[in-house]
Structure formats: C-alpha cells, structure tokens
C-alpha positions in Angstrom: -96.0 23.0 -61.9 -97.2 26.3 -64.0 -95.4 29.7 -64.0 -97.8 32.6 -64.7 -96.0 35.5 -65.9 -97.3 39.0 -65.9 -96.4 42.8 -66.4 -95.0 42.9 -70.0 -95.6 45.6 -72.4 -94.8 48.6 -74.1 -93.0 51.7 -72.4 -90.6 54.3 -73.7 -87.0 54.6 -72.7 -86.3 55.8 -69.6 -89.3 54.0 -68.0 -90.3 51.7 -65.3 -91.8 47.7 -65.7 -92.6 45.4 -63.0 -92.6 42.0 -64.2 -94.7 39.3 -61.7 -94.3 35.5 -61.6 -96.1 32.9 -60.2 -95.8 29.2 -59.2 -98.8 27.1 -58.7 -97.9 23.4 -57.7 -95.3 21.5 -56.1 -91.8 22.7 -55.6 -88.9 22.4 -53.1 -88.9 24.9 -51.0 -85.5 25.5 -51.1 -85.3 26.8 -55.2 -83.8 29.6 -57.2 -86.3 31.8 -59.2 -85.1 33.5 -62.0 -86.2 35.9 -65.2 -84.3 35.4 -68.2 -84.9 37.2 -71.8 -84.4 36.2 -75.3 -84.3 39.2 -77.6 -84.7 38.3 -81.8 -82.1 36.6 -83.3 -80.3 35.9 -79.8 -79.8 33.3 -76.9 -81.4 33.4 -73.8 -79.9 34.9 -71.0 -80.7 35.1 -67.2 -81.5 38.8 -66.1 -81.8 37.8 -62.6 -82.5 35.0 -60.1 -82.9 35.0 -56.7 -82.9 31.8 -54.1 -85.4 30.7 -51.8 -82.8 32.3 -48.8 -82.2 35.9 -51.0 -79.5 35.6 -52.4 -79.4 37.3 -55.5 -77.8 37.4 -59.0 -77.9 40.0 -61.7 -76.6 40.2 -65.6 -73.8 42.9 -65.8 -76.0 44.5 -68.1 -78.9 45.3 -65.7 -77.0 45.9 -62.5 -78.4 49.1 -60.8 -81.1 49.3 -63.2 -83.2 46.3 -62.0 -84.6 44.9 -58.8 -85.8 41.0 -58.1 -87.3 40.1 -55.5 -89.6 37.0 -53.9 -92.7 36.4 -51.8 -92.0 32.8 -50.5 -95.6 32.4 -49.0 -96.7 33.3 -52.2 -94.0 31.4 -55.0 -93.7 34.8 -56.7 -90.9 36.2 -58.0 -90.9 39.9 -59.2 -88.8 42.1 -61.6 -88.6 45.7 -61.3 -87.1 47.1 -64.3 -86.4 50.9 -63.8 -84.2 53.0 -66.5 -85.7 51.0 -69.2 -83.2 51.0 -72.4 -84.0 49.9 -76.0 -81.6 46.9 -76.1 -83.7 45.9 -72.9 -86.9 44.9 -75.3 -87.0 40.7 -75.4 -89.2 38.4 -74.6 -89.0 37.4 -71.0 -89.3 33.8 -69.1 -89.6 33.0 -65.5 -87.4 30.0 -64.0 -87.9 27.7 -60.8 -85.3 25.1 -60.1 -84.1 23.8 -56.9 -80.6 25.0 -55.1 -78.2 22.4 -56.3 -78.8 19.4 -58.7 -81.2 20.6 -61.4 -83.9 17.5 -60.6 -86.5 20.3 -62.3 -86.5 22.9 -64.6 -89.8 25.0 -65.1 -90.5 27.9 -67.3 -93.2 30.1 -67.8 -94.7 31.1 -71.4 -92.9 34.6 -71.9 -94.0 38.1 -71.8 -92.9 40.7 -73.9 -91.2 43.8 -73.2 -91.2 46.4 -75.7 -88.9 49.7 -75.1 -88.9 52.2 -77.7 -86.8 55.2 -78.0 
C-alpha cells in the first residue's frame, strides 16, 4: 500500500491549504484515515481522521479551523485547513488503518506546511 500526499506549502497567516491523500493498493474497506503533523523538535500528533463510515475526529487545536473529509471510491482523504496560524507550520503524514485491531499501519512520506506571520 502507498499513500501519496499532496497540497503542502507556503501560505501566510490567515490563509487556506488543502491537503490531498491517496491510497493505491489493498486495504479494508472498513479503515480510518487520518493526517497527523510533526512540527521541529516535537511529537507527532493526529490533526484529524475520519472512518470509512464518516465519523470524524479533530485535535482541540484545529476544531473549527479545519475540514477532513474522504472519497471512498477514490481512498482519498482530504484536509482543508482554513484560518492558517503560525504554530500550524509542521510537517504533515497521512494515515490508513483499519476500524479496530491495528493489523496495518500505513503512512505517507510528509508534506510540509509552512505558515508565516
């Protein structure tokens, strides 16, 4: 399985990033995708998932600020990232596993999100 991640960049505070994920290969199709960050000198934290039925999770941090959603037919996961904020700027992973026992674990290389103030 390969997670394709795409959308990172630069952008000032204030601004909008859509972040776009993609799964090639075999997965259950009942799964949890996810975007987590890892800014310097930190751990990685989840941002957001979303399962294969909807249901979503956000970080306290982005709550109102940031949208996932899924294209099932597709196995893409997207992050829309609205009211960008300096302390938002990390390097970001997408995530597959299935609902349940964690019998897989996939992540995607990282893309960078810059936000300057």
């Amino acid at each position: 399985v390969q997670l394709q991640a795409s959308g990172g960049g630069l952008v000032q505070a204030g601004g909008s990033l859509r972040l776009a994920c993609a799964a090639s290969g075999s997965i259950s199709s009942r799964n949890v995708m996810g975007w987590y960050r890892q800014a310097p000198g930190k751990q990685r934290e989840l941002v957001a998932d979303i399962t294969s039925g909807g249901n979503r999770d956000y970080a306290d941090s982005v709550k109102g600020r940031f949208t996932i959603s899924r294209d099932n037919a597709k196995n893409t996961v997207y992050l829309q990232m609205n009211s960008l904020k300096p302390e938002d700027t990390a390097v970001y992973y997408c995530n597959v596993r299935p609902i349940g026992v964690r019998t897989y674990d996939y992540w995607g290389r990282g893309t960078l999100v810059t936000v300057s103030s």
